[in-house]
C-alpha positions in Angstrom: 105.3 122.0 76.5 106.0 120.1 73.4 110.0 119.1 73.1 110.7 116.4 70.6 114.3 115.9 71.8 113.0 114.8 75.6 112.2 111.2 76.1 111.0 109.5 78.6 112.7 105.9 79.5 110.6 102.7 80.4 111.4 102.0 84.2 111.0 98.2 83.6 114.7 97.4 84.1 114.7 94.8 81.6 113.5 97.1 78.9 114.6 100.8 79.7 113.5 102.5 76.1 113.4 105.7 75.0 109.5 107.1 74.6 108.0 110.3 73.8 106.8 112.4 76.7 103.0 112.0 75.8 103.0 108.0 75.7 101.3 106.4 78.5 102.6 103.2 78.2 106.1 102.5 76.8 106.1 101.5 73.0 108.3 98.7 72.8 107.3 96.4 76.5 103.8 98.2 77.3 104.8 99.2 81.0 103.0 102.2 81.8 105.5 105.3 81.8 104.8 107.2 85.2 105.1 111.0 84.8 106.9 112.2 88.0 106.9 115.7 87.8 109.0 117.6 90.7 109.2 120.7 92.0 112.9 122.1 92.8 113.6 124.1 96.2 115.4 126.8 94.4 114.5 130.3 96.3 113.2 131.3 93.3 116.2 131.0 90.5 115.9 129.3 87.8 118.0 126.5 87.5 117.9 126.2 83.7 116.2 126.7 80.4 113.2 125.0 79.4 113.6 122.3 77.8 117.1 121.4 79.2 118.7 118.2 81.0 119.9 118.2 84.6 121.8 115.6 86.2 121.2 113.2 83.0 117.7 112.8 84.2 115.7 115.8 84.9 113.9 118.2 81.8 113.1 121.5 83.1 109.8 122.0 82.5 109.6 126.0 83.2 111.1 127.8 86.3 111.8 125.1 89.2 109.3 122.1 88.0 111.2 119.7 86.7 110.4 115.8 84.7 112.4 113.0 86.0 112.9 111.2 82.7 114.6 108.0 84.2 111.4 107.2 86.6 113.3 103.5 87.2 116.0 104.9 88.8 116.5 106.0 92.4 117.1 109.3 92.9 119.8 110.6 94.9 118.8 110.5 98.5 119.7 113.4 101.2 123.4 112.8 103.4 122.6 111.7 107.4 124.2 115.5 108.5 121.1 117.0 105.8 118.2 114.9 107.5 118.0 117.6 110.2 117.1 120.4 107.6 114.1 118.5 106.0 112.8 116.9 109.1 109.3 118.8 108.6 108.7 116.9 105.6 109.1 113.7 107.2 107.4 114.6 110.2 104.6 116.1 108.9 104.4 112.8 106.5 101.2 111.9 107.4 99.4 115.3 106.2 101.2 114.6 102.7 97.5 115.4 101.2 98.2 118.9 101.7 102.3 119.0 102.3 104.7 118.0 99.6 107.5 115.1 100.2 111.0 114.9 99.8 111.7 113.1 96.3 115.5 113.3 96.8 118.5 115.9 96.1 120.0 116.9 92.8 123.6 118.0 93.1 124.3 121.3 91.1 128.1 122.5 90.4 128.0 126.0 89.7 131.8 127.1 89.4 133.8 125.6 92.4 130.7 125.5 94.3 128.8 122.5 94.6 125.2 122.5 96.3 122.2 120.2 96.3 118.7 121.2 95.6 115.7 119.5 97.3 113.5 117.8 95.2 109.6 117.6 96.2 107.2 115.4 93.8 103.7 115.4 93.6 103.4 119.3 93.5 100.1 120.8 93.0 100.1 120.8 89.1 97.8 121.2 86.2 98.5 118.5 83.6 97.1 118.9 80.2 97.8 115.1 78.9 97.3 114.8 75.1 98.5 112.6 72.5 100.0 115.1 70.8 101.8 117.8 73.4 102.2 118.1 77.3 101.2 121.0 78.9 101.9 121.4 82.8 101.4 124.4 85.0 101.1 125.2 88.7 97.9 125.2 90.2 96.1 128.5 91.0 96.7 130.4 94.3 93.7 130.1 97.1 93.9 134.1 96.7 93.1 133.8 93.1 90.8 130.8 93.0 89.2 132.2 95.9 86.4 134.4 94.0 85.1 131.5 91.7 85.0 128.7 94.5 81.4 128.0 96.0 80.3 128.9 99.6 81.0 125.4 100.3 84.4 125.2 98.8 85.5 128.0 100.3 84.7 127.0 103.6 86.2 123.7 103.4 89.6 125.5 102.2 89.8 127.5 105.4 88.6 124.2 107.5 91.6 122.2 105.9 94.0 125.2 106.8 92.6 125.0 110.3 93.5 121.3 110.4 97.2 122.0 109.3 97.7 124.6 111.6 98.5 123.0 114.5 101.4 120.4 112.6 102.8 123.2 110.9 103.3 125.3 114.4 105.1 122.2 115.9 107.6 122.1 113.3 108.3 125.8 112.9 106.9 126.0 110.0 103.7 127.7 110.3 104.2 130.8 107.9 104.1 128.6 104.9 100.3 128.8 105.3 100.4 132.4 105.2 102.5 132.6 101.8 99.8 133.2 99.2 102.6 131.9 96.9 103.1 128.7 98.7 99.2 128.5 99.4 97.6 126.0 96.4 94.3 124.6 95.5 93.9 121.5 93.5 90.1 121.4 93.2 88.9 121.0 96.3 92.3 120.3 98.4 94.7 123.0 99.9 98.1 122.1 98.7 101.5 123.6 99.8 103.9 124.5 97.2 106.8 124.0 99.9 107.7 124.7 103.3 108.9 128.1 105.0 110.6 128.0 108.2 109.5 130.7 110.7 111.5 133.5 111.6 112.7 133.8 115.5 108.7 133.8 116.6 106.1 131.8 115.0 103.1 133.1 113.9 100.2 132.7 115.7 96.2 133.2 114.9 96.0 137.0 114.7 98.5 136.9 112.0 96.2 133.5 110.4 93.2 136.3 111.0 94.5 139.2 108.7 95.8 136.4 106.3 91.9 135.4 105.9 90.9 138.9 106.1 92.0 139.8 102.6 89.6 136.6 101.4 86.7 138.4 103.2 86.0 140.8 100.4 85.2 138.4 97.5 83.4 135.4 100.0 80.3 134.1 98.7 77.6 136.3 100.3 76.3 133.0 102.6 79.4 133.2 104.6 80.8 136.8 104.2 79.8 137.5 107.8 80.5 134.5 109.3 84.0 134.7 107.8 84.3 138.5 108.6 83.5 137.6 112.8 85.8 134.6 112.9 88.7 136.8 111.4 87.8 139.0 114.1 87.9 136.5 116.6 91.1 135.3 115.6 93.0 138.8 115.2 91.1 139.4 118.8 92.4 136.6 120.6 89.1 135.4 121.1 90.0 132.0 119.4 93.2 130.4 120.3 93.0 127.0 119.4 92.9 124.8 116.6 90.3 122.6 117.9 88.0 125.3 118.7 88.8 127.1 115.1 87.9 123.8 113.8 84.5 123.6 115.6 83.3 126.7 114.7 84.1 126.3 111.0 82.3 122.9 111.5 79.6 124.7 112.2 79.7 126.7 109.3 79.9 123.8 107.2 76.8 121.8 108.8 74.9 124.7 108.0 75.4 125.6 104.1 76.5 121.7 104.1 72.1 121.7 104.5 71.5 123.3 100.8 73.4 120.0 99.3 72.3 116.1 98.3 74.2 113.4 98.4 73.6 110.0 96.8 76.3 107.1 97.3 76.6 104.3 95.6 78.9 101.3 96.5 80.3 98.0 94.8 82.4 95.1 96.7 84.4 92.3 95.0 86.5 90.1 96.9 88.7 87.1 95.0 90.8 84.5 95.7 93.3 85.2 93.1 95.3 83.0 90.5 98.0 82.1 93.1 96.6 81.2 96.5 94.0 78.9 98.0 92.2 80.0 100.3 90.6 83.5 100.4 91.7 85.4 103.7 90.1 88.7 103.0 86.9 89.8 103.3 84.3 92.9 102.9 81.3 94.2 103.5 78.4 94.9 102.2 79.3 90.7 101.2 81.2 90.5 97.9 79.2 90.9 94.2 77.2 93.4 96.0 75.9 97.1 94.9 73.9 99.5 96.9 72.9 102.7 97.6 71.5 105.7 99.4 68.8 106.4 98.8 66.7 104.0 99.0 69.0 103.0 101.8 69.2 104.6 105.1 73.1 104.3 105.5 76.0 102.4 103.9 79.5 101.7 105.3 82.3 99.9 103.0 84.8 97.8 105.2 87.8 95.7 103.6 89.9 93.3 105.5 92.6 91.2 104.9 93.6 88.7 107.2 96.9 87.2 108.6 97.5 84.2 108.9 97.1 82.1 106.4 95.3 78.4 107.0 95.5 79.1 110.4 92.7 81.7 110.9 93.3 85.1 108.7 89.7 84.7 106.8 88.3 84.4 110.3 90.3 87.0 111.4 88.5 89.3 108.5 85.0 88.0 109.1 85.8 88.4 112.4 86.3 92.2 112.4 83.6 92.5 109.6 81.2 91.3 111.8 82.1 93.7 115.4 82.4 96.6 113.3 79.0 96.4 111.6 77.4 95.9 114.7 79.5 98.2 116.2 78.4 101.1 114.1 74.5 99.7 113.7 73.1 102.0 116.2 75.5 105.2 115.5 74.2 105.2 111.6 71.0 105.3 112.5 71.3 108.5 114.4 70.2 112.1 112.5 72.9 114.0 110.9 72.4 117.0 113.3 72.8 114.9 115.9 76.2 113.5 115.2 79.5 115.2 116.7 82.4 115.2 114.0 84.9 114.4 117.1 82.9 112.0 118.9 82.2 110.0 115.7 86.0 109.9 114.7 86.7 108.1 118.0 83.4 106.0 118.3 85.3 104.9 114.8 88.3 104.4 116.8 86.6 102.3 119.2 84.8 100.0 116.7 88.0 98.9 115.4 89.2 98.5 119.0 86.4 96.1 119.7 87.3 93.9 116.9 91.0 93.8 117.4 89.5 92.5 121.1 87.3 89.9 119.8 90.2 88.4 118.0 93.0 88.9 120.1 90.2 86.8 122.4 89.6 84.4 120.0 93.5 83.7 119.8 93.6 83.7 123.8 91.2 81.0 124.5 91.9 79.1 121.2 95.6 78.8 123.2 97.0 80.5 119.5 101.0 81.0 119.6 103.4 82.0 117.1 102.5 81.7 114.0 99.4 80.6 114.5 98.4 83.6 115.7 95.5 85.2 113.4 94.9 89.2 112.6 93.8 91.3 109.9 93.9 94.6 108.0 91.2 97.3 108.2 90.1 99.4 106.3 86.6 101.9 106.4 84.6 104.4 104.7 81.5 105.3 106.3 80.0 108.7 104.3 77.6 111.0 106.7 75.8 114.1 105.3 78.8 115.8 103.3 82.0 114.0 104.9 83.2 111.1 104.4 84.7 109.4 107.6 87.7 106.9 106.5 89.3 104.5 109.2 92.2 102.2 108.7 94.8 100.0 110.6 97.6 98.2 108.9 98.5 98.0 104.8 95.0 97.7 103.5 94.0 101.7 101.5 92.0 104.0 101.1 92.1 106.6 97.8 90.4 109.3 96.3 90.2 109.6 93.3 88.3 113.7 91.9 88.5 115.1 88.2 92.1 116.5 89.4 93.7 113.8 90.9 94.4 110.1 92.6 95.4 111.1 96.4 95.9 108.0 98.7 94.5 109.3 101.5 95.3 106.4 104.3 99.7 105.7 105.7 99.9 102.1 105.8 101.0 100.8 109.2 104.2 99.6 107.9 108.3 99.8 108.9 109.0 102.1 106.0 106.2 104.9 107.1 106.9 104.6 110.4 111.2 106.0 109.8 109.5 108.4 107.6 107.6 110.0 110.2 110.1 109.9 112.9 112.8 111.5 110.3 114.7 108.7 109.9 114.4 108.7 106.1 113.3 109.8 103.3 110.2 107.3 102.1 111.5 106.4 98.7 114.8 105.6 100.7 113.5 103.7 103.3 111.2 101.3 101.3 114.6 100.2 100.1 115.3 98.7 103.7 115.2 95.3 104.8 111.5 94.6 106.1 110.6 97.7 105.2 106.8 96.7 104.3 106.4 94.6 107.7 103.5 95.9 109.3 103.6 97.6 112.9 100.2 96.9 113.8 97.2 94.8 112.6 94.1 94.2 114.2 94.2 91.0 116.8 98.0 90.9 117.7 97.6 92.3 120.8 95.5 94.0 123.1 93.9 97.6 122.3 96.0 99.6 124.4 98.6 99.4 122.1 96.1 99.8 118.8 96.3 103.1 117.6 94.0 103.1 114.8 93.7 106.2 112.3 90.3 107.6 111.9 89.8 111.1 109.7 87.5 112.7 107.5 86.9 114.6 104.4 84.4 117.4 103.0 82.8 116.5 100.4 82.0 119.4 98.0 82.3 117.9 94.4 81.6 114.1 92.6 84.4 111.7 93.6 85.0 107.8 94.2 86.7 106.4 97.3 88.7 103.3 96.3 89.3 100.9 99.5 91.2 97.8 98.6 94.0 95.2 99.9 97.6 95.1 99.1 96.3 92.4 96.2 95.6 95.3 93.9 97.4 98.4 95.4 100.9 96.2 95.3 103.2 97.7 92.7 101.6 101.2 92.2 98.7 99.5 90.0 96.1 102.0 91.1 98.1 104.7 90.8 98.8 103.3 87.1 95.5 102.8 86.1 93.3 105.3 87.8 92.8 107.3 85.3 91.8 104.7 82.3 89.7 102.7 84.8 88.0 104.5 87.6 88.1 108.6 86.2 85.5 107.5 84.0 82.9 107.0 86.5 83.0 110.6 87.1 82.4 111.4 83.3 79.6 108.9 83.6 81.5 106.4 80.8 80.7 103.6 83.4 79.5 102.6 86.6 80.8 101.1 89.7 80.1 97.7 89.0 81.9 97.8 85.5 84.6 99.7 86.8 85.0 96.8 90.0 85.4 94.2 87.1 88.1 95.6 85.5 90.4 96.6 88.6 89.8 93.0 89.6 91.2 92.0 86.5 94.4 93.9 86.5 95.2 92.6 90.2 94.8 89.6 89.0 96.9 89.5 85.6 99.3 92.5 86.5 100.0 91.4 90.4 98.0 88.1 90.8 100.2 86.9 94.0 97.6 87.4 96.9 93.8 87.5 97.2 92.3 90.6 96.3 89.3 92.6 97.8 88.4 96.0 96.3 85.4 98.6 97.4 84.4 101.2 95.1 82.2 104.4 96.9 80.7 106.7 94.0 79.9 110.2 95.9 77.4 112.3 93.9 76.5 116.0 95.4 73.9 118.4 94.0 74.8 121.7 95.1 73.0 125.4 95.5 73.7 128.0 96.6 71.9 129.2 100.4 70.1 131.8 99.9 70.0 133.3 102.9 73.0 134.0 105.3 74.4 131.7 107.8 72.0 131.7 110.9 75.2 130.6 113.3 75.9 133.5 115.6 79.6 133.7 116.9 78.8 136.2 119.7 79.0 133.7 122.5 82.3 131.6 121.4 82.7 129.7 125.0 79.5 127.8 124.1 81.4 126.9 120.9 84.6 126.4 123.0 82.5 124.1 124.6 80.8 121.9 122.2 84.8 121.5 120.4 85.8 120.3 124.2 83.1 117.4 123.8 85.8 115.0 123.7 86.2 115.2 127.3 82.9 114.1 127.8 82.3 110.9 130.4 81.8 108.5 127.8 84.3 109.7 125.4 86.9 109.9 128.3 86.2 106.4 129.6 86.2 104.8 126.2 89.8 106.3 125.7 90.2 105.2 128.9 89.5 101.4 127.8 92.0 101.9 125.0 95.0 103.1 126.7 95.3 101.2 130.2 97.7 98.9 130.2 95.8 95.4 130.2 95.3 92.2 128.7 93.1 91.2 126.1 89.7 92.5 127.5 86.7 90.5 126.9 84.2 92.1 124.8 80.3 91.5 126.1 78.2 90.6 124.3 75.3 92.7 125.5 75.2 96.5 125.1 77.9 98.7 128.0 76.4 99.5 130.7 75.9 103.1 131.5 78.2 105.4 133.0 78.9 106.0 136.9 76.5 108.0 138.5 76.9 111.7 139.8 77.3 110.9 143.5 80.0 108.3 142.5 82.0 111.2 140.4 81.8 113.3 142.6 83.4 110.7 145.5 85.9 109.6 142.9 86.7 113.8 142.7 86.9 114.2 146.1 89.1 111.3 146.7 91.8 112.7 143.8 91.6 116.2 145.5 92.4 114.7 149.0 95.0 112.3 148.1 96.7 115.3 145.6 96.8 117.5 149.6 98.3 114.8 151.1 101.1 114.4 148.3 101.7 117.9 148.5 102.0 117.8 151.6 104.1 114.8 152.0 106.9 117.0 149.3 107.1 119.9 151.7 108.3 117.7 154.0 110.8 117.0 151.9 109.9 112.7 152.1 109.2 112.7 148.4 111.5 113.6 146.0 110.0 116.4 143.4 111.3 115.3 140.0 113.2 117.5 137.7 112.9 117.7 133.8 115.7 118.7 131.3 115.3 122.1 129.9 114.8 120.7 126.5 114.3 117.1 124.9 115.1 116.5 121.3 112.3 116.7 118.5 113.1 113.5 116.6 113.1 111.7 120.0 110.0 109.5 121.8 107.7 110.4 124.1 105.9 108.8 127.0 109.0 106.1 127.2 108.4 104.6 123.6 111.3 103.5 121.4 111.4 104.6 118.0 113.0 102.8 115.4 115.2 100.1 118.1 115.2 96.4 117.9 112.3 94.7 118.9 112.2 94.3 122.6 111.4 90.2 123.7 111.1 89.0 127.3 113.8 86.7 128.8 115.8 85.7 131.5 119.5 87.7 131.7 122.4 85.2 132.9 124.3 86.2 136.4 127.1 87.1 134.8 129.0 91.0 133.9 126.5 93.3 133.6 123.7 91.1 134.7 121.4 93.4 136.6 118.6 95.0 134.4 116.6 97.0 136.6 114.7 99.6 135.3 116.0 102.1 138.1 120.2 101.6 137.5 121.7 104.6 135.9 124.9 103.7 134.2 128.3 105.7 133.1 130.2 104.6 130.1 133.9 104.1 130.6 134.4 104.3 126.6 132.7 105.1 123.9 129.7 102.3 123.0 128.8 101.8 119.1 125.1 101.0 118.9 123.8 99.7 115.9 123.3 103.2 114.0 124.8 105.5 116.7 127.5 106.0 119.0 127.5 107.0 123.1 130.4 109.0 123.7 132.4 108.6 126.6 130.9 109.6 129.9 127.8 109.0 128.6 125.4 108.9 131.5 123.0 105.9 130.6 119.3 104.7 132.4 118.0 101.4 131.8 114.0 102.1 131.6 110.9 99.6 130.9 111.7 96.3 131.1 111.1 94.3 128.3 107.9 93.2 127.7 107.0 90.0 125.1 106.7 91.1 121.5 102.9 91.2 119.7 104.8 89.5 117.1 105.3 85.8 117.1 107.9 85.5 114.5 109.8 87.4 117.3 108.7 84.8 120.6 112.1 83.3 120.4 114.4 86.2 119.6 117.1 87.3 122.0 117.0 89.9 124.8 117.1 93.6 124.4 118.1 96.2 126.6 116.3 99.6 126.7 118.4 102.5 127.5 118.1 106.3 127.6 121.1 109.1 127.8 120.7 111.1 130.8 123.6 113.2 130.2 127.3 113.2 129.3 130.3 113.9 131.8 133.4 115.0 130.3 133.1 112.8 127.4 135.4 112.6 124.2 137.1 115.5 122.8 136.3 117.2 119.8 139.0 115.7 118.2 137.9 112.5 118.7 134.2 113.5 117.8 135.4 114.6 114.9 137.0 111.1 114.0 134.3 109.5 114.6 132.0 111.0 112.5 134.2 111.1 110.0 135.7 107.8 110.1 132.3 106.0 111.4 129.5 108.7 110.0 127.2 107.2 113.0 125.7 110.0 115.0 126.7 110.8 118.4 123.6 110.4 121.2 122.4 113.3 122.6 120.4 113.8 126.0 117.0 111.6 125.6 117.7 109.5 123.0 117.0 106.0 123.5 118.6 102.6 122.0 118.5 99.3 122.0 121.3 96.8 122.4 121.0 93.3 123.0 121.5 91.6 126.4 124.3 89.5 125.7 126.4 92.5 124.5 125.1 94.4 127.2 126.8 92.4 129.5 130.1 92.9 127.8 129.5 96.8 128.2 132.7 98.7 129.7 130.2 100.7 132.2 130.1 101.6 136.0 127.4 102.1 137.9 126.9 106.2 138.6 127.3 107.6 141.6 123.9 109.1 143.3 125.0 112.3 142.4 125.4 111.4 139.0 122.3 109.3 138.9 120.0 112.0 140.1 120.5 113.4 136.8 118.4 110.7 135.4 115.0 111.9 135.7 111.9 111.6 133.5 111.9 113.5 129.8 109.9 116.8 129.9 106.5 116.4 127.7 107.2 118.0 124.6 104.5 119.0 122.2 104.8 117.4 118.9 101.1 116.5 116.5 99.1 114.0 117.5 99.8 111.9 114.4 103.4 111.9 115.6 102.9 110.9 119.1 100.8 107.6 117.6 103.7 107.0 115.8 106.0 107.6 118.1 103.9 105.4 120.7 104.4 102.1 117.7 105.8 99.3 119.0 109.2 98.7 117.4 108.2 95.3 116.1 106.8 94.1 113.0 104.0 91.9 111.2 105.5 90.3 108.1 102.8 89.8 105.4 101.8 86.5 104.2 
């Protein structure tokens, strides 16, 4: 597209100047110009002429992609009421690989009508970048990419639509992967154009069978009959589950993964900086180094970055460094063959549970309070065969950067993702918010069963680099700004990791330069050809595969997860390898024991001496599970006074005389209100000395406010009124002042625990986040 009218304005507020679409970096200040193409939600109409100006700020490129032309400028954000309608795209936020996010709205008049159209950036687009023009077009459809893609390729495609499945389901939203419109390929990533909502029933895998059934014709001939039984399968019912489609097409992918070589090579650098002095993160292999396999056996790339300050984050790091490594010693030594995608993700998991013990150890016997406290950021890449395995908790990235793109790949841990994924907000919105880059979680705060570490993994079927580094180079979008001139080049073979290291240490240092920096470079290099004979995995007998994708119920899985989610103190990590497993016999008695104390409860409720509880037909999407607050005040131990409402036990249901303004929404009147878990002290120790909170949960509402006065409120107040199973927070001192009476036992009975709705496992984690945060240092 070549328009010499358009410009595109320097978002450097202080400068602001008008530059040609093709400049990278604005003329007159040298701030590189960010090119934020968009793609409008338009049901297909085109909005305007190519070439023309919407809202001031965005240049319709063709159809619905737009350019926003004032990158500085925030873009018009959706209303509270609107939230509800793009709630996928928040809560399916941490699949953003694959599923576009909201940018924000741009309000159209068209007559007397006025209407706002949903903006979603990072589409899956085609940029031809010259000095001279700009050309941008969609990427291709997988239906039309399809015949050209390798065996390999094409079975990581339908792998990475297995994975989204599930998400998409949840939210009512699963017939966007069956859109061949919608359905996108950016190299070797599945990418959606937008979402769909379902119609009254939601598709299930038959319909995801006949979608892969027109592929079948034009698979490579490796896989043509392995793809031809699973769409079988699925249209047969004989597969119906996401976990066990994902096993089988792992199997798939072991198998013709066999005819490809990987060598990896890796560079650390980790530096003080210009501003600070003392170096809290750290890495490992040890900084300056550069390795790779083969010779070597196996490589792992760890960066940390430790909290704390002088009072222990660079032991923190070291700390964590050290577990891990030895952590995954003996599970890197192991044959590829022999390694369970499923079981390594949480063996993952539990390595960076074992160093966030060590240190939260350290910090118990070291008698560490407040803010001498010490933790640290993780972050991991550990490549096996043809994945890469990436781990992370708290701020600290990962990226991948191919010939098509920069992706970050990793959420940070921070109070901005987390509204973003309960659909609070939009992200570019709620990084606006006070604390909003205050971490949730790091690694030695607390103790492990409430560490919820992300582990994943990616196929690797093409060259690529994985970038890992601290907030000391990521901070203002510098990686994203320099990605291309720095690191792409190591692709085209123009330099090599160590160069490339150099100069990214460099930039954090000139361009940010206000924290220590630690970056990790992981150059992925795959020769590839073709199998020549058909895949020898037989799907005849799928309960074997059912199975082997059910491995995560094993003892020692189960036990481990077991370790991580009782509620405990700090365990104390041995020094000497576990010890093994309980026996058979002992199962078995431990079996027997549950079975005869489940007869006796049943028995016990026939008699009618315990009570059977009773769940609500339905619980809200946007609201917690398992008891967890989402988005409340942080919750701090303390002693209430004797005075009003003085008595906070867990069990008291309450009714509210009037209507009670929390701080974002409103109880009407009648309001039938619980007080759950009592509060429990803070991982945080900014927050040690903070005032009281009271936890609270709507039951129901009795009688309640008119409509009329419903209808002021919002109005007058635009808060939200609570509905059945939200939660909030208020603090103790104006709970006490609370015009409530305590329900009657009829009315109480009404309070009973929240049915267990099914939402994706990446929202549950986040859901399960303590509401407290980690300010950086």
């Amino acid at each position: 597209m070549e328009n010499d009218a358009a410009t595109l304005y320097c978002p450097n507020e202080l400068c602001q100047a008008p530059n040609p679409l093709t400049h990278k970096f604005c003329q007159r200040c040298s701030t590189p110009l960010p090119k934020r193409f968009l793609w409008a939600v338009a049901d297909g109409q085109n909005l305007a002429n190519s070439g023309e100006l919407l809202g001031d700020r965005y240049l319709v490129i063709s159809k619905a992609l737009l350019l926003d032309t004032k990158p500085g400028l925030l873009p018009q954000t959706p209303d509270v009421e609107h939230l509800q309608a793009i709630k996928p795209y928040l809560r399916l936020f941490p699949y953003r690989l694959h599923v576009p996010q909201v940018y924000g709205v741009l309000p159209l008049v068209n007559g007397i009508s006025k209407k706002e159209i949903l903006l979603l950036e990072k589409p899956p687009l085609c940029v031809l970048d010259s000095t001279t023009s700009l050309e941008v077009q969609l990427e291709s459809e997988l239906t039309t990419a399809w015949s050209r893609a390798t065996s390999m390729r094409q079975l990581n495609w339908l792998w990475q639509m297995a994975h989204l499945w599930q998400p998409l389901v949840s939210e009512g939203v699963a017939s966007s992967l069956l859109n061949p419109e919608l359905v996108r390929v950016e190299g070797s990533l599945v990418r959606l154009l937008e979402l769909r909502y379902d119609n009254q029933t939601s598709p299930g895998f038959p319909q995801l069978g006949k979608f892969w059934q027109q592929l079948q014709p034009e698979a490579k001939g490796a896989i043509a009959e392995f793809l031809s039984e699973i769409c079988r399968s699925l249209m047969a019912g004989e597969i119906n589950s996401g976990e066990q489609l994902v096993a089988v097409l792992d199997k798939g992918l072991a198998e013709v993964g066999q005819s490809q070589t990987p060598t990896i090579k890796i560079a650390t650098k980790s530096d003080t900086g210009p501003s600070r002095q003392r170096n809290e993160d750290a890495c490992y292999p040890p900084s300056g180094s550069v390795i790779s396999k083969p010779p070597q056996p196996t490589v792992l790339a760890i960066v940390c970055d430790g909290i704390g300050g002088h009072e222990g984050g660079n032991v923190a790091s070291n700390l964590a460094i050290e577990t891990i490594q030895q952590q995954l010693n003996d599970l890197t030594q192991l044959p590829s063959d022999d390694r369970d995608p499923a079981i390594l993700l949480g063996d993952l998991e539990r390595a960076a549970a074992s160093a966030n013990d060590k240190i939260s150890q350290r910090n118990d016997n070291e008698h560490r309070q407040g803010r001498q406290r010490m933790g640290t950021t993780l972050v991991m890449a550990l490549p096996i065969a043809h994945q890469m395995y990436i781990a992370h908790v708290g701020d600290s990235r990962a990226y991948w950067i191919t010939r098509h793109g920069c992706y970050q790949v990793t959420i940070d841990d921070d109070v901005a993702s987390r509204e973003v994924r309960l659909g609070y907000a939009t992200y570019r919105d709620a990084v606006q918010q006070g604390a909003s880059g205050s971490l949730v979680q790091a690694l030695g705060m607390n103790a492990s069963n409430s560490l919820h570490p992300t582990a994943q993994r990616f196929i690797l079927d093409e060259d690529c680099v994985f970038l890992l580094c601290s907030d000391g180079l990521s901070d203002f979008d510098r990686v994203e700004q320099y990605w291309e001139t720095e690191i792409l080049p190591i692709l085209t073979e123009k330099t090599d990791v160590a160069n490339a290291i150099e100069t990214l240490l460099e930039i954090a240092n000139n361009q940010n330069g206000h924290d220590n920096v630690t970056i990790a470079l992981v150059h992925c290099q795959v020769k590839y050809s073709e199998p020549k004979s058909t895949l020898k995995t037989v799907l005849s007998d799928l309960s074997s595969i059912q199975a082997a994708s059910a491995s995560n119920r094993s003892p020692r899985t189960a036990q481990a997860t077991l370790n991580l989610r009782q509620n405990q103190k700090t365990r104390v990590v041995p020094t000497s390898k576990p010890a093994k497993g309980l026996n058979v016999p002992l199962q078995l008695f431990v079996i027997l024991l549950l079975f005869v104390a489940s007869g006796v409860m049943g028995y016990l409720w026939r008699l009618g001496l315990l009570p059977i509880p009773k769940f609500p037909a339905s619980f809200p999407i946007g609201s917690p599970t398992n008891g967890a607050p989402s988005a409340l005040p942080p919750l701090t131990s303390g002693s209430p006074s004797s005075s009003g409402n003085s008595d906070v036990n867990p069990k008291r249901v309450l009714v509210a005389n009037s209507e009670i303004t929390f701080s974002n929404r409103i109880a009407q009147r009648g309001s039938v209100l619980q007080i759950i878990d009592t509060p429990k002290t803070p991982v945080v120790p900014e927050q040690a000395n903070q005032e009281t909170w009271v936890h609270l949960r709507v039951c129901s509402i009795i009688g309640g406010a008119s409509s009329s006065n419903s209808q002021t409120t919002s109005s007058t107040v635009k808060k939200p009124l609570l509905s059945p199973g939200d939660e909030v927070g208020i603090p103790f001192s104006k709970f006490q002042s609370l015009n409530v009476r305590t329900a009657e036992s009829s009315v109480a009975n009404q309070c009973q625990p929240p049915q267990d709705t099914s939402i994706p496992p990446v929202e549950e984690s986040a859901a399960q986040s303590k509401p407290t945060s980690v300010p950086k240092e």
